[in-house]
TILOVO-662323 format. One line per field, with one value per residue (C-alpha): x, y, z; chain; residue in three letters; residue number from 0. Coordinates in Angstrom, 1 decimal. Example, Ala and Ser with C-alpha at 12.3 -4.5 7.8 and 13.67 -1.06 7.14 Angstrom:
// residues 2
c1 = [12.3 | 13.7]
c2 = [-4.5 | -1.1]
c3 = [7.8 | 7.1]
chain = [A | A]
resn = [ALA | SER]
resi = [0 | 1]
***
This chain:
// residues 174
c1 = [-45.1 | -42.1 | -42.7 | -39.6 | -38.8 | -38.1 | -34.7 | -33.5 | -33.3 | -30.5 | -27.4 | -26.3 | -24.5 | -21.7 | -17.8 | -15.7 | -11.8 | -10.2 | -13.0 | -15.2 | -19.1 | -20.6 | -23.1 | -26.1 | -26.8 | -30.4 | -30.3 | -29.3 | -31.8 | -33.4 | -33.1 | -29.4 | -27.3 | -23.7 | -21.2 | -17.9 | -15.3 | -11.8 | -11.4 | -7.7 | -9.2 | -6.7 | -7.0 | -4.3 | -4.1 | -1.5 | 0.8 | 0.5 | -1.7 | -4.1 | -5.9 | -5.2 | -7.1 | -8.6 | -11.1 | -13.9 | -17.3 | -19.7 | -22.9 | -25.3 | -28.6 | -30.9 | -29.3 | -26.2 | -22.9 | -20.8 | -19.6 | -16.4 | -15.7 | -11.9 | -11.6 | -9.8 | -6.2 | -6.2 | -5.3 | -2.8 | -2.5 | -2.8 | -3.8 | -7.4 | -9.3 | -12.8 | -14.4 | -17.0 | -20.8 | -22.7 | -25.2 | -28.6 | -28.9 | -32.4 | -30.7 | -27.1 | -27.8 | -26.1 | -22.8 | -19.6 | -17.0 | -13.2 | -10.9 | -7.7 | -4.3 | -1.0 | 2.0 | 0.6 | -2.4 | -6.1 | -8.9 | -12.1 | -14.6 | -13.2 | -14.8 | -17.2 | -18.2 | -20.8 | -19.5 | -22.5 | -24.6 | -27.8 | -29.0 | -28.0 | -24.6 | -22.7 | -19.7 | -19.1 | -19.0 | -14.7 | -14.7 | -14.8 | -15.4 | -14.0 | -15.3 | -13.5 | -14.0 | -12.2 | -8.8 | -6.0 | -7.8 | -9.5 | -8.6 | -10.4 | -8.1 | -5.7 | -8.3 | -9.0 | -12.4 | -14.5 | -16.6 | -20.6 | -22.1 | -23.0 | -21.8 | -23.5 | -23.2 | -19.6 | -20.4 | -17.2 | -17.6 | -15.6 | -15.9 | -17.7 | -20.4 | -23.5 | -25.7 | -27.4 | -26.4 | -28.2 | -27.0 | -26.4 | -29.1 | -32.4 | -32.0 | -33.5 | -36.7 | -35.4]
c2 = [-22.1 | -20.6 | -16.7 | -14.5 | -13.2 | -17.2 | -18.3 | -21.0 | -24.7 | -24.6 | -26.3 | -29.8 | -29.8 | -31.8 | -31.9 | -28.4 | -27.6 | -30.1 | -32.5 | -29.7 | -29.9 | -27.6 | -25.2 | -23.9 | -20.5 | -21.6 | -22.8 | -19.2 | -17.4 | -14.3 | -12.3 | -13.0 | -14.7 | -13.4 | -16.6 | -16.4 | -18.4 | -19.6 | -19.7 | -17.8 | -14.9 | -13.5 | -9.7 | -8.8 | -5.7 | -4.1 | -7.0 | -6.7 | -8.7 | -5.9 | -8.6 | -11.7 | -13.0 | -16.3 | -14.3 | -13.1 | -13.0 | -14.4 | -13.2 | -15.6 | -14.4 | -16.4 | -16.4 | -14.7 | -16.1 | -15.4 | -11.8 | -11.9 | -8.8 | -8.7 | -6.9 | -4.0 | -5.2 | -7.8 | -5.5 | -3.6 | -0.2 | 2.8 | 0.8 | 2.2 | 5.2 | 6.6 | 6.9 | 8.7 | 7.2 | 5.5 | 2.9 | 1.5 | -2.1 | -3.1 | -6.0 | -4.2 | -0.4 | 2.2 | 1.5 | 3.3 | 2.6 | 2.5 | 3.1 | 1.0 | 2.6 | 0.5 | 2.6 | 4.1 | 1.2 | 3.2 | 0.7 | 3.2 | 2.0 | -1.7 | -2.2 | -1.5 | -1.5 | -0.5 | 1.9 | 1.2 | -1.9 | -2.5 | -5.0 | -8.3 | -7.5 | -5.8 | -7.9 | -6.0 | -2.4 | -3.1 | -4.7 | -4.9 | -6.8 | -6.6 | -6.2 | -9.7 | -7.6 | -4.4 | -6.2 | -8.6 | -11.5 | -13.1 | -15.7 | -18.7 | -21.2 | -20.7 | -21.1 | -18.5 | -16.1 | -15.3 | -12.6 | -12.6 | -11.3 | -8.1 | -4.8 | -3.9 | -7.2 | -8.2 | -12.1 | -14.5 | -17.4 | -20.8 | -24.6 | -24.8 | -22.7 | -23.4 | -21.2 | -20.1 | -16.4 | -13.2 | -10.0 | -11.4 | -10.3 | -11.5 | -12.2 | -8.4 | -10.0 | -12.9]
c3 = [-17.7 | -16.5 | -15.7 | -17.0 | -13.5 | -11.8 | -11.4 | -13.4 | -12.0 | -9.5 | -9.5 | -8.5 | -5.1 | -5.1 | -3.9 | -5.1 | -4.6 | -1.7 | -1.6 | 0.3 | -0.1 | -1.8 | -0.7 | -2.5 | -2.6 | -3.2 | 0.4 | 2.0 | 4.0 | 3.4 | 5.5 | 5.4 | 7.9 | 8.9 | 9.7 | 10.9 | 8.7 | 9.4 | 6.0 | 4.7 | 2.7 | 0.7 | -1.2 | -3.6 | -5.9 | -7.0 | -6.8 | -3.0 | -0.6 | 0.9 | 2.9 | 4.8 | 7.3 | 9.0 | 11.1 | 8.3 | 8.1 | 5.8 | 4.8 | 3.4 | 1.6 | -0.6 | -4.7 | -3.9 | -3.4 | 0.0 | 0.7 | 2.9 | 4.9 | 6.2 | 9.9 | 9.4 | 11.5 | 8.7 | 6.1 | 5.0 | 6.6 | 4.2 | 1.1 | 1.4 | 1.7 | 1.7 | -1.4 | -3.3 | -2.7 | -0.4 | -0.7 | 1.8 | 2.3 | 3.9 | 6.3 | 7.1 | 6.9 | 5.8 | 3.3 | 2.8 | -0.1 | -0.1 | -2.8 | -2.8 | -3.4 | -3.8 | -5.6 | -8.4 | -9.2 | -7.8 | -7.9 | -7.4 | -4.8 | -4.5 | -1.0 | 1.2 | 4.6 | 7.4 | 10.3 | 11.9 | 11.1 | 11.5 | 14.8 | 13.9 | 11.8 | 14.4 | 13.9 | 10.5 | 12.0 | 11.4 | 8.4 | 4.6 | 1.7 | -1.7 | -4.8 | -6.5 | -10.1 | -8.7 | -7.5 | -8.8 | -7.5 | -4.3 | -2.7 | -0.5 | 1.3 | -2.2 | -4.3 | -6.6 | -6.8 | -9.6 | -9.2 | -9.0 | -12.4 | -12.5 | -11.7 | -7.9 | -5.9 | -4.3 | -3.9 | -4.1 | -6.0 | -5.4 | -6.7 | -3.1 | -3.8 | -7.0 | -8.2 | -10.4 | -9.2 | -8.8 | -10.7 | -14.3 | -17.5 | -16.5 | -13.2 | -11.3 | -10.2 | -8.2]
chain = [A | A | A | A | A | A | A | A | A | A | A | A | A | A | A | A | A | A | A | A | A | A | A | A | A | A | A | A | A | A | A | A | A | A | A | A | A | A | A | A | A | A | A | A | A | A | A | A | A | A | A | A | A | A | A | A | A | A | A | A | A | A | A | A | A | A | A | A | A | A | A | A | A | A | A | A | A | A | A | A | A | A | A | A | A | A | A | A | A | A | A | A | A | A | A | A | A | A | A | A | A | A | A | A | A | A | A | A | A | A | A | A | A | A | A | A | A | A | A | A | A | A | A | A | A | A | A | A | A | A | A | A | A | A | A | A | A | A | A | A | A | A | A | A | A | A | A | A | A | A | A | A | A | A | A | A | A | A | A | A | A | A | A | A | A | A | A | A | A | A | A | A | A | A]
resn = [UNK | UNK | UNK | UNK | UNK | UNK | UNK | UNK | UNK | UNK | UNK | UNK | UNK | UNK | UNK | UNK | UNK | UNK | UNK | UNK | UNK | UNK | UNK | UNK | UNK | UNK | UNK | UNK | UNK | UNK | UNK | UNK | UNK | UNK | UNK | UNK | UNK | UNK | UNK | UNK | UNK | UNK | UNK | UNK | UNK | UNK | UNK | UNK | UNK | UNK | UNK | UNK | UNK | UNK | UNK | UNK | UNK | UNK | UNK | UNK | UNK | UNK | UNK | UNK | UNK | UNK | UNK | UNK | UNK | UNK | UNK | UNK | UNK | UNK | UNK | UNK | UNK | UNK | UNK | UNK | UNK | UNK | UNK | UNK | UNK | UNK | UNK | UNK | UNK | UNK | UNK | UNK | UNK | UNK | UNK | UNK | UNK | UNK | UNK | UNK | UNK | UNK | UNK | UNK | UNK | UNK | UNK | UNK | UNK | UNK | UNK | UNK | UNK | UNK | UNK | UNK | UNK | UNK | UNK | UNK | UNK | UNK | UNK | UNK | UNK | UNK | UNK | UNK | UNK | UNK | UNK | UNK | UNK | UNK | UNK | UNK | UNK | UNK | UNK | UNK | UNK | UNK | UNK | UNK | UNK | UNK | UNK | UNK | UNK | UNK | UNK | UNK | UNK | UNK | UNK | UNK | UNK | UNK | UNK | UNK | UNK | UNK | UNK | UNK | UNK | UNK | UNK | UNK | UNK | UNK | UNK | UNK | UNK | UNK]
resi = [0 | 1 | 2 | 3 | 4 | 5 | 6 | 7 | 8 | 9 | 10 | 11 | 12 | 13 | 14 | 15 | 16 | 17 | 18 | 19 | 20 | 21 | 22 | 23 | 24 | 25 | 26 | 27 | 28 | 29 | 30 | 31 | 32 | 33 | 34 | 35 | 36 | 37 | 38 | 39 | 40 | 41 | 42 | 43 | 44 | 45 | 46 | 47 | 48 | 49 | 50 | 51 | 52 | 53 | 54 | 55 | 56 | 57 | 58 | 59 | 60 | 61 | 62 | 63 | 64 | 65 | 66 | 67 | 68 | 69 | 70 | 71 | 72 | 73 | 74 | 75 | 76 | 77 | 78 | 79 | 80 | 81 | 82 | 83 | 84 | 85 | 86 | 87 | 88 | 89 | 90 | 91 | 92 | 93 | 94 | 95 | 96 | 97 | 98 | 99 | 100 | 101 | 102 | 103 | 104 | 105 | 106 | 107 | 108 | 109 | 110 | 111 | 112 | 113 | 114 | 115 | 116 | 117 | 118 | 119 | 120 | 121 | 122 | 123 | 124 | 125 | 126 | 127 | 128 | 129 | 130 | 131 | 132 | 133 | 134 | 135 | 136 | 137 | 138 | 139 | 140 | 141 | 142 | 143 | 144 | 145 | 146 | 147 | 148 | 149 | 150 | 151 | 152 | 153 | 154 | 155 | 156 | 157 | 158 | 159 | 160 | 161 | 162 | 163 | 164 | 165 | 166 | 167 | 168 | 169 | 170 | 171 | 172 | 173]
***
């Protein structure tokens, strides 16, 4: 018997957008792992890219889809400033949010980042991610984001990536 707090079955791996294998996020570690991709990430709110890069990071952690944090010359200057909260992750540390401003459109708290990261994920003391729910839309390689369920996780999800996903109803005790 299935207990209410298991995952369901995961998802078949296959081919997504460009003929691109898929990854499972089922086959992530935990603790997570933080990959550099060459990837275009695209951020755009406002009607103005905020982000554009081809030198992010990816971290990879068991039932979550990819997080992409931008470094900091790749985005637009001015468009973001420090907002209210902060927030402990057990792997990465200590957590900071940004609010994006562009003309008059505010998006509260639609990134974060880590000023200083825990051993292991140095390579994101410069960076950010975005929250794909808080902005026009994400983008990898021209392909078009949706945003992992809920309301606390940032994870980008893509044709290239299967799930099922952590942060939806039901899903707390994964």
């Amino acid at each position: 018997m299935k207990r209410k707090d298991e995952p369901p079955a995961t998802d078949t791996v296959g081919v997504g957008f460009d003929d691109v294998a898929q990854e499972s996020v089922w086959d992530y570690p935990r603790p997570p792992a933080l990959v550099a991709c060459r990837s275009r990430v695209t951020v755009v709110f406002g009607g103005v890219v905020v982000a554009d890069t081809t030198r992010s990071q990816r971290v990879l952690e068991t039932s979550h889809p990819p997080v992409y944090y931008v470094p900091a010359a790749d985005e637009t200057p001015g468009a973001l400033r420090r907002g209210a909260g902060e927030s402990w992750c057990e792997w990465k540390g200590h957590a900071v949010y940004w609010d994006l401003h562009v003309a008059d459109h505010v998006s509260r708290r639609a990134a974060w980042s880590y000023p200083r990261p825990a051993p292991g994920f140095e390579a994101l003391a410069d960076a950010l991610a975005f929250y794909p729910g808080r902005v026009d839309q994400c983008l990898v390689d021209g392909e078009p984001v949706q945003p992992q369920p809920g309301d606390f996780y940032g994870g980008w999800i893509t044709s290239r990536i299967r799930g099922p996903f952590k942060g939806g109803p039901g899903s707390q005790g994964w």
